[in-house]
MARTI-526256 format. One record per residue (C-alpha): residue number from 0; y, z, x. Coordinates in steps of 0.25 Angstrom, whole numbers. Example, Ala and Ser with C-alpha at 12.3 -4.5 7.8 and 13.67 -1.06 7.14 Angstrom:
REM residues 2
<nr = 0 yy = -18 zz = 31 xx = 49> .
<nr = 1 yy = -4 zz = 29 xx = 55> .
REM end
This chain:
REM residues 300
<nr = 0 yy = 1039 zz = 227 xx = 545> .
<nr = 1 yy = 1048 zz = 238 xx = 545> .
<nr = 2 yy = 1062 zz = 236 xx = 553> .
<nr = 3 yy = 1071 zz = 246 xx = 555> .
<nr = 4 yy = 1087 zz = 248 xx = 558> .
<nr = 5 yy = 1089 zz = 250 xx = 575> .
<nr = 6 yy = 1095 zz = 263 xx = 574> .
<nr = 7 yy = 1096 zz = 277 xx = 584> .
<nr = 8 yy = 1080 zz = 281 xx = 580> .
<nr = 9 yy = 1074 zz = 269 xx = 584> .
<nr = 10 yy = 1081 zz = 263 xx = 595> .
<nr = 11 yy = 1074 zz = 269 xx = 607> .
<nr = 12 yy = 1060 zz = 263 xx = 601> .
<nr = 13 yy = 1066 zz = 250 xx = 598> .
<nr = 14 yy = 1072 zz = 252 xx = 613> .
<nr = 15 yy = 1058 zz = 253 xx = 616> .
<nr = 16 yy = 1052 zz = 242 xx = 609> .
<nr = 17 yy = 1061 zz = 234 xx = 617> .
<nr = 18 yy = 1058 zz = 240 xx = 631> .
<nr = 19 yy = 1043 zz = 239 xx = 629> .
<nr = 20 yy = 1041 zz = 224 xx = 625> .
<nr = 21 yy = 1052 zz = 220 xx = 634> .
<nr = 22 yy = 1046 zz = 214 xx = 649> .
<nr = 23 yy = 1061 zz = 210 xx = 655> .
<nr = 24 yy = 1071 zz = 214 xx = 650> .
<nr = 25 yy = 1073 zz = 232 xx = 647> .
<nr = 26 yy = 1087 zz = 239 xx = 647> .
<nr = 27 yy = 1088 zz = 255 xx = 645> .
<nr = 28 yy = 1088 zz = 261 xx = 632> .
<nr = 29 yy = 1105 zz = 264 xx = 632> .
<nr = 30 yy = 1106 zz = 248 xx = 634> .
<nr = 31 yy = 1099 zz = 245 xx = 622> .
<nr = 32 yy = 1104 zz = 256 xx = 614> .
<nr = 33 yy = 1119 zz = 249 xx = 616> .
<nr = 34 yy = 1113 zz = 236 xx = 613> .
<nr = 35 yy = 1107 zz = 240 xx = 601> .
<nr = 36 yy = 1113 zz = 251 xx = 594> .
<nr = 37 yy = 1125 zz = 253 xx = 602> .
<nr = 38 yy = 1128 zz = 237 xx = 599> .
<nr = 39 yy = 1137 zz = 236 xx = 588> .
<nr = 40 yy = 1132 zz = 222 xx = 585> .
<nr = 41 yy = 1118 zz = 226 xx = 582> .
<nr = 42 yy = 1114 zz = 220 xx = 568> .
<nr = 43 yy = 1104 zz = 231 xx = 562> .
<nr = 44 yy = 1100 zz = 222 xx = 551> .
<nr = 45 yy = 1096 zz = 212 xx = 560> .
<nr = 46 yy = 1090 zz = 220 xx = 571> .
<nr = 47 yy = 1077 zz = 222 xx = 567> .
<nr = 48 yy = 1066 zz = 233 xx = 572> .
<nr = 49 yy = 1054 zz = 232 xx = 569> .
<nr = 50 yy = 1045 zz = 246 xx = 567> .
<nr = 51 yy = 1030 zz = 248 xx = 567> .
<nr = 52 yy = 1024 zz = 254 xx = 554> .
<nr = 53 yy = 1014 zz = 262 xx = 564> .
<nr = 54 yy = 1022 zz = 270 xx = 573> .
<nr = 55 yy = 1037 zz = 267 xx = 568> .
<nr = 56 yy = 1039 zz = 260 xx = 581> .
<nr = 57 yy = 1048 zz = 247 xx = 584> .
<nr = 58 yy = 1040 zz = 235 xx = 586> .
<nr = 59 yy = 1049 zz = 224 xx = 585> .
<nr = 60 yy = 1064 zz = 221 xx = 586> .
<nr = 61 yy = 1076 zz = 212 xx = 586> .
<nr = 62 yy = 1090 zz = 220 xx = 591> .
<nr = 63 yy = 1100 zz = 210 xx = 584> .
<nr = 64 yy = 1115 zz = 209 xx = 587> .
<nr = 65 yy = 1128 zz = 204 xx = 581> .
<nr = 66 yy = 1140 zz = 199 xx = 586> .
<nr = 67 yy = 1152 zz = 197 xx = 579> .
<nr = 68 yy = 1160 zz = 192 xx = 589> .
<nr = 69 yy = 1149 zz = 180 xx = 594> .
<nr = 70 yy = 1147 zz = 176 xx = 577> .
<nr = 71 yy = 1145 zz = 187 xx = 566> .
<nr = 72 yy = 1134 zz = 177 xx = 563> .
<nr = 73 yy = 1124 zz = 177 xx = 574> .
<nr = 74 yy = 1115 zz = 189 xx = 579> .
<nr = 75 yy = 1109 zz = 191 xx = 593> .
<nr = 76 yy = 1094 zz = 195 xx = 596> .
<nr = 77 yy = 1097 zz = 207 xx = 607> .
<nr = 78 yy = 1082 zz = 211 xx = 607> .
<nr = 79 yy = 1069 zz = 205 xx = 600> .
<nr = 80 yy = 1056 zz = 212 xx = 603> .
<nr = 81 yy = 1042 zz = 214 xx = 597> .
<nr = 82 yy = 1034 zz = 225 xx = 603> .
<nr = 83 yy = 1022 zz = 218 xx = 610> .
<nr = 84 yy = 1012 zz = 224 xx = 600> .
<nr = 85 yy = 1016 zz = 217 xx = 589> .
<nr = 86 yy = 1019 zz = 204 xx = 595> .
<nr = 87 yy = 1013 zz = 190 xx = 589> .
<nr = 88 yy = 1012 zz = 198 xx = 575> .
<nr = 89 yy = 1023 zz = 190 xx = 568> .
<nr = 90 yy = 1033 zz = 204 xx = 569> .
<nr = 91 yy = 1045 zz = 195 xx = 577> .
<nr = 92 yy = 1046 zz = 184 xx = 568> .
<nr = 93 yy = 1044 zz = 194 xx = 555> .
<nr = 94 yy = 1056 zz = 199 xx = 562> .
<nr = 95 yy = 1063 zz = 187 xx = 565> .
<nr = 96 yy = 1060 zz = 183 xx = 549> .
<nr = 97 yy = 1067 zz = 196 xx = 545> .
<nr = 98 yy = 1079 zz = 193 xx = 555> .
<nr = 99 yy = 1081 zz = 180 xx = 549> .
<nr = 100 yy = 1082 zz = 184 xx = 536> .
<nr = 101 yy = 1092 zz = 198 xx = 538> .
<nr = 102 yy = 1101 zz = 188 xx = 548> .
<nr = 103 yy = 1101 zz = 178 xx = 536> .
<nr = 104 yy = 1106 zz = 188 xx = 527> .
<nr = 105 yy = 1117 zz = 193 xx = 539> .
<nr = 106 yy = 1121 zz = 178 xx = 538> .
<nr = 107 yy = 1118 zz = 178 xx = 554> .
<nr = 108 yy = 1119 zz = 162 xx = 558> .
<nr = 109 yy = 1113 zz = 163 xx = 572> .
<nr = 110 yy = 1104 zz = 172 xx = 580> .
<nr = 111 yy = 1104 zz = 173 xx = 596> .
<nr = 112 yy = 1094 zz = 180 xx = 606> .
<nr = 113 yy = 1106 zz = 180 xx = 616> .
<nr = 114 yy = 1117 zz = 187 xx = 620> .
<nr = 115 yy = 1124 zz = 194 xx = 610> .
<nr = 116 yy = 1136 zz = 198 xx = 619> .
<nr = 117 yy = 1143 zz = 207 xx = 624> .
<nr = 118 yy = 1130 zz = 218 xx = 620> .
<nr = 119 yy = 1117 zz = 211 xx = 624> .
<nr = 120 yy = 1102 zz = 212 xx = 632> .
<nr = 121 yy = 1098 zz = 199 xx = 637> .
<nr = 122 yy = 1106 zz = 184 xx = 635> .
<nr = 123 yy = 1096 zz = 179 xx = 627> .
<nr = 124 yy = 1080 zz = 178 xx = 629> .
<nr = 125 yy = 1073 zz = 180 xx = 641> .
<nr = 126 yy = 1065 zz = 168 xx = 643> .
<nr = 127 yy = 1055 zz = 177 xx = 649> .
<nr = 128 yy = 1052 zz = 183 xx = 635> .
<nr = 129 yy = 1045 zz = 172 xx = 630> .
<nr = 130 yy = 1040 zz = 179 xx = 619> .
<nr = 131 yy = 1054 zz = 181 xx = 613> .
<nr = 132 yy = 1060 zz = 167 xx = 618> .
<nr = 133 yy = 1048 zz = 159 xx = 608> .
<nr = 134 yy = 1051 zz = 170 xx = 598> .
<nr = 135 yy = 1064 zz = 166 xx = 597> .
<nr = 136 yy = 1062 zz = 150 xx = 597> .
<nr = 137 yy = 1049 zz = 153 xx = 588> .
<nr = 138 yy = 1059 zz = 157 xx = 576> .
<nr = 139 yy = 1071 zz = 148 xx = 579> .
<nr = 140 yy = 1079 zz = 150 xx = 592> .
<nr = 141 yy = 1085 zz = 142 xx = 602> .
<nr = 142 yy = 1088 zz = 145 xx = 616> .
<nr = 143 yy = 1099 zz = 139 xx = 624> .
<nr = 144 yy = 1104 zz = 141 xx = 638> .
<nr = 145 yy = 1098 zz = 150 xx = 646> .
<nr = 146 yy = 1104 zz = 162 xx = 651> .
<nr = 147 yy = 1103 zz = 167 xx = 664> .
<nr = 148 yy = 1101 zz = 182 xx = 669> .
<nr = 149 yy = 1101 zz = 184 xx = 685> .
<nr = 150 yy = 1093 zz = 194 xx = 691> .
<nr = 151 yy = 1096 zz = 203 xx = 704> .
<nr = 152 yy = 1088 zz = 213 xx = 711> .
<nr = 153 yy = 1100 zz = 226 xx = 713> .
<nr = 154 yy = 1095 zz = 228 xx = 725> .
<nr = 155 yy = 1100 zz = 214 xx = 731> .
<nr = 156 yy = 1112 zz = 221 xx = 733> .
<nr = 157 yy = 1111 zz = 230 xx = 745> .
<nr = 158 yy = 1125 zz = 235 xx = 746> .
<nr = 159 yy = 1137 zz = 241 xx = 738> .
<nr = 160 yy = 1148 zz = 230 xx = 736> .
<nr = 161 yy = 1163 zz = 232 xx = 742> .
<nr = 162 yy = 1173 zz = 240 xx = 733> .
<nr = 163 yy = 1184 zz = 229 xx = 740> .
<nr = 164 yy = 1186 zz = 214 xx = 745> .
<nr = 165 yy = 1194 zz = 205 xx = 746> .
<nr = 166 yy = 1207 zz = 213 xx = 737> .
<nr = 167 yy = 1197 zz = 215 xx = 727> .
<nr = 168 yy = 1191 zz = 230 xx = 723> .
<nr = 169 yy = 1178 zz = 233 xx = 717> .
<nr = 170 yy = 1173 zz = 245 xx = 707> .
<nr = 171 yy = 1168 zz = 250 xx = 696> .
<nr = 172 yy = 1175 zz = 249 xx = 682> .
<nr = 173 yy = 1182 zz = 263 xx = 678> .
<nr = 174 yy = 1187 zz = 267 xx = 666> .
<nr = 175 yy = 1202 zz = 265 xx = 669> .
<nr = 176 yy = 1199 zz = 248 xx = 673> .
<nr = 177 yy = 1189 zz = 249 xx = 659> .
<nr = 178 yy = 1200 zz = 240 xx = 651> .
<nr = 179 yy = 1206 zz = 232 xx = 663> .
<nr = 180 yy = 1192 zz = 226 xx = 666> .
<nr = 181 yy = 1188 zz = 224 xx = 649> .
<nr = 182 yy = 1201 zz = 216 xx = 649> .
<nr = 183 yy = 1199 zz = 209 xx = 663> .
<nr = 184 yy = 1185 zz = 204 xx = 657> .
<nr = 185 yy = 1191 zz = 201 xx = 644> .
<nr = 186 yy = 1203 zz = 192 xx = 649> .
<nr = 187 yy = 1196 zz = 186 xx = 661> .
<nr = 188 yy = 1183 zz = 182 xx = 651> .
<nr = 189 yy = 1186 zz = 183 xx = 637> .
<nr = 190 yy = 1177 zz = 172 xx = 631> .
<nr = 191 yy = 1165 zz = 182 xx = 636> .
<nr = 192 yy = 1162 zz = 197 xx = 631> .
<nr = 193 yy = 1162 zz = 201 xx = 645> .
<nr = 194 yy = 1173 zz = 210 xx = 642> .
<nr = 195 yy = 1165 zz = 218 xx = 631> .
<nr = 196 yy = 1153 zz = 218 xx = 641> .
<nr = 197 yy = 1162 zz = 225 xx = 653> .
<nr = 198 yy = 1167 zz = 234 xx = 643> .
<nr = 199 yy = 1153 zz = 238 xx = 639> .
<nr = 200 yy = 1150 zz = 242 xx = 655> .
<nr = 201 yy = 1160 zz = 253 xx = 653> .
<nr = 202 yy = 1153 zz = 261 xx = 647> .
<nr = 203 yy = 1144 zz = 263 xx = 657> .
<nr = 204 yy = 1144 zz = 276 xx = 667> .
<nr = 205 yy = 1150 zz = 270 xx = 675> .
<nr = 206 yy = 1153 zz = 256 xx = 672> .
<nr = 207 yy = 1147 zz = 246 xx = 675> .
<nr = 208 yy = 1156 zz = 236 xx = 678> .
<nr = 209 yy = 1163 zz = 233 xx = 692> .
<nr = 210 yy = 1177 zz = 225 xx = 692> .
<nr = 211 yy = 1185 zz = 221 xx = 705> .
<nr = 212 yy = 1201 zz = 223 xx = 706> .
<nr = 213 yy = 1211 zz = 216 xx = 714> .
<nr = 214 yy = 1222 zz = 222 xx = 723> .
<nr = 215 yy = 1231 zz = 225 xx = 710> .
<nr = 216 yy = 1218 zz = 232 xx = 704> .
<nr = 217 yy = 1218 zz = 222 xx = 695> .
<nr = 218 yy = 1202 zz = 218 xx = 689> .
<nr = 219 yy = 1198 zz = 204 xx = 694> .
<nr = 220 yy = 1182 zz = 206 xx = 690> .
<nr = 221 yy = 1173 zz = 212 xx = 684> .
<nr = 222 yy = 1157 zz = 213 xx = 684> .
<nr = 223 yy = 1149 zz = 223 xx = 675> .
<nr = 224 yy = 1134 zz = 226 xx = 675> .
<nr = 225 yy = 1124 zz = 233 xx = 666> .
<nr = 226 yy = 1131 zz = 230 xx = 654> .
<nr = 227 yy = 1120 zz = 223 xx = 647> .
<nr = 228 yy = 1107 zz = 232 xx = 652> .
<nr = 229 yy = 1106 zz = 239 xx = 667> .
<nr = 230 yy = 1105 zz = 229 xx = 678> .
<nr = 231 yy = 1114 zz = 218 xx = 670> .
<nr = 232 yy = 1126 zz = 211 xx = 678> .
<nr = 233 yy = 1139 zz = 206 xx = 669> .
<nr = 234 yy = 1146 zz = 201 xx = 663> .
<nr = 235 yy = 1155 zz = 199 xx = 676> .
<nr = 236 yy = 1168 zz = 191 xx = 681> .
<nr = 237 yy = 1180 zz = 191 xx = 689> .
<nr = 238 yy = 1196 zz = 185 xx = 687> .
<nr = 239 yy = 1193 zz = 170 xx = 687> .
<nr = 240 yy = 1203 zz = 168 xx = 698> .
<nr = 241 yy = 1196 zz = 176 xx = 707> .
<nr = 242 yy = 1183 zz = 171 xx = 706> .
<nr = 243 yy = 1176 zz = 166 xx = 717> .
<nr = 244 yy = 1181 zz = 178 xx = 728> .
<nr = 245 yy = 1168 zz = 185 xx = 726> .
<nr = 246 yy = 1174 zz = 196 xx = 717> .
<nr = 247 yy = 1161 zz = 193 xx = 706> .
<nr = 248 yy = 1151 zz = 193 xx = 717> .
<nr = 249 yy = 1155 zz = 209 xx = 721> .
<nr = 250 yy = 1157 zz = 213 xx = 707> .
<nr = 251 yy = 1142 zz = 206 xx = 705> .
<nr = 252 yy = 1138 zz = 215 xx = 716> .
<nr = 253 yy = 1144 zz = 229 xx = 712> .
<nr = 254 yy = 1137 zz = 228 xx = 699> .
<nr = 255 yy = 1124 zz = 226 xx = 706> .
<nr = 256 yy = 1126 zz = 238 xx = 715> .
<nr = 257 yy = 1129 zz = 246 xx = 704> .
<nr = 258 yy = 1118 zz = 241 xx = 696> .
<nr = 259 yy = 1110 zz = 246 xx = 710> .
<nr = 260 yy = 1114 zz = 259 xx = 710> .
<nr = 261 yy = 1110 zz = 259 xx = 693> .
<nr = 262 yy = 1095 zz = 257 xx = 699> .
<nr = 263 yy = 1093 zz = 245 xx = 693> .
<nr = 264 yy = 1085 zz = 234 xx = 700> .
<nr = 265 yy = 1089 zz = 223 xx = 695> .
<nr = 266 yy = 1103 zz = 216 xx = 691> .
<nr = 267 yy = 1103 zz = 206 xx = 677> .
<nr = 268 yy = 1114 zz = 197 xx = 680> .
<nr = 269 yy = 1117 zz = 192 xx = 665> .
<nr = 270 yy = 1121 zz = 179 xx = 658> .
<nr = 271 yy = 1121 zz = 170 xx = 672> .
<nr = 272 yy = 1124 zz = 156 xx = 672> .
<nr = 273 yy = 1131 zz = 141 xx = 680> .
<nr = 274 yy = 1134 zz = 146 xx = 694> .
<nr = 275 yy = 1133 zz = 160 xx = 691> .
<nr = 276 yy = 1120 zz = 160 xx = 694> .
<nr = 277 yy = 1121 zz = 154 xx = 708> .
<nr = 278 yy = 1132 zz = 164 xx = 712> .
<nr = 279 yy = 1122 zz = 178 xx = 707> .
<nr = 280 yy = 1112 zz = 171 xx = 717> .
<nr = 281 yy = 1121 zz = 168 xx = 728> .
<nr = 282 yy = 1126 zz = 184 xx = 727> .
<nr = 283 yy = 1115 zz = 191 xx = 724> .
<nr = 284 yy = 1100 zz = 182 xx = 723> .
<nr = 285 yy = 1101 zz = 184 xx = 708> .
<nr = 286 yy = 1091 zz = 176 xx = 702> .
<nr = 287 yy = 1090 zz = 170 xx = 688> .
<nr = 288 yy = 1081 zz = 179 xx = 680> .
<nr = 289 yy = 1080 zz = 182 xx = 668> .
<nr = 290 yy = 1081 zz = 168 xx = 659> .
<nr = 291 yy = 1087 zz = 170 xx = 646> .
<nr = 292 yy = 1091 zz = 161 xx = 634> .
<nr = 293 yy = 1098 zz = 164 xx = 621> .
<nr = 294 yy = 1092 zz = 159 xx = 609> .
<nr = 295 yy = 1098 zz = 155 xx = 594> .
<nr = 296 yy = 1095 zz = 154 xx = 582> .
<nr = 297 yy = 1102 zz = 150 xx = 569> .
<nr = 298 yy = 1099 zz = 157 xx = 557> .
<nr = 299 yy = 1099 zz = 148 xx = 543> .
REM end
């Protein structure tokens, strides 16, 4: 069993491990690189990559995180995979042996296949990967609630949304409004890491986050998409005193034209639930797909 460190050398093959034994869910190399690497929470004792003697290829992994901020003593599951060739071998749970043993020594209390916010892929496990989900419960996890994704074609949006309505203005983010909408998102909803999400959008060329200014040109909303992995809507929200005049529902729908014109098919709503869900259908058809459910597990 020889592991090794992620590092600059091998990430593309390990990127490529990921991509070949994944059937629903892939993200471009640059996404990955960020949520890897680029994430300063990655734990690179705990993250382990598991080479072939043979061809000094990765044939198994676990991408583990850390964050602080949530409790110093969990970790978070962003990736678990073992190349098809070797399944049913014993490799994962060799793996999962050596994990429990190096998150012992780390005093690591808890570990979550969830998300590990605000830098994540996917809310938890998606039930359609039921190899991984009896993985998991096979060597001690619990699910909870269920998370919901919605799903919509980019094409159910035929035309460009208005710039104006109703007093209120439309756009794109632009440098000079970087901070004003950081701190709108951070006052308006500071229980949440929405605000460290937008922020990460700004990096983008161009951003991809829309807000929506009243007659004073003050920000009232706010709605970001692709911040997670191309095609990804949120996080999202407007002034509470204003909801309700449909400033969401146009913000909603400039991200999807944007995510249009980016040539992707699809749009991942992310993280839907209550009467959110009814309101996506109502505005666009999205439908509940995928399923996903975060799993715990407390480490003795």
């Amino acid at each position: 069993m020889i592991y090794r460190k992620l590092s600059k050398d091998n990430i593309q093959s390990v990127y490529q491990l990921f991509e070949d034994n994944s059937r629903f869910f892939s993200i471009p190399f640059d996404y990955f690189r960020r949520g890897t690497l680029e994430d300063d929470g990655i734990d690179y004792d705990l993250s382990l990559i598991l080479f072939s003697s043979e061809d000094n290829l990765p044939i198994a992994a676990f991408i583990i995180v850390k964050r602080k901020e949530i409790n110093e003593n969990y970790c978070f599951f962003k990736g678990c995979v073992v190349d098809k060739q070797y399944r049913r071998q014993g490799l994962g749970s060799k793996m999962f042996s050596e994990f429990i043993r190096r998150a012992k020594e780390k005093e690591i209390t808890q570990a979550i296949y969830g998300p590990s916010v605000p830098e994540y892929w996917q809310p938890g496990v998606d039930i359609r990967n039921t190899s991984l989900y009896f993985f998991l419960k096979k060597h001690g996890f619990r699910s909870q609630k269920a998370i919901f994704n919605l799903t919509v074609p980019t094409d159910d949006v035929k035309n460009e949304p208005v710039l104006k309505k109703e007093g209120y203005r439309y756009e794109r983010v632009q440098p000079e409004d970087f901070d004003k909408t950081y701190d709108f998102v951070k006052q308006q909803f500071p229980k949440n890491t929405w605000a460290v999400e937008v922020k990460f959008s700004f990096t983008f060329n161009p951003p991809t986050t829309f807000i929506a200014k009243d007659t004073n040109n003050n920000i009232v909303g706010w709605a970001t998409h692709s911040q997670f992995f191309p095609g990804s809507f949120g996080p999202t929200g407007v002034k509470e005193s204003l909801r309700g005049k449909g400033i969401g529902t146009i913000l909603f729908l400039w991200c999807l034209w944007d995510i249009k014109q980016k040539g992707v098919d699809i749009c991942e709503i992310m993280w839907v639930g209550g009467d959110t869900v009814k309101f996506y259908s109502k505005v666009i058809g999205a439908y509940i797909s995928p399923i996903f459910y975060p799993m715990y597990k407390k480490i003795r």
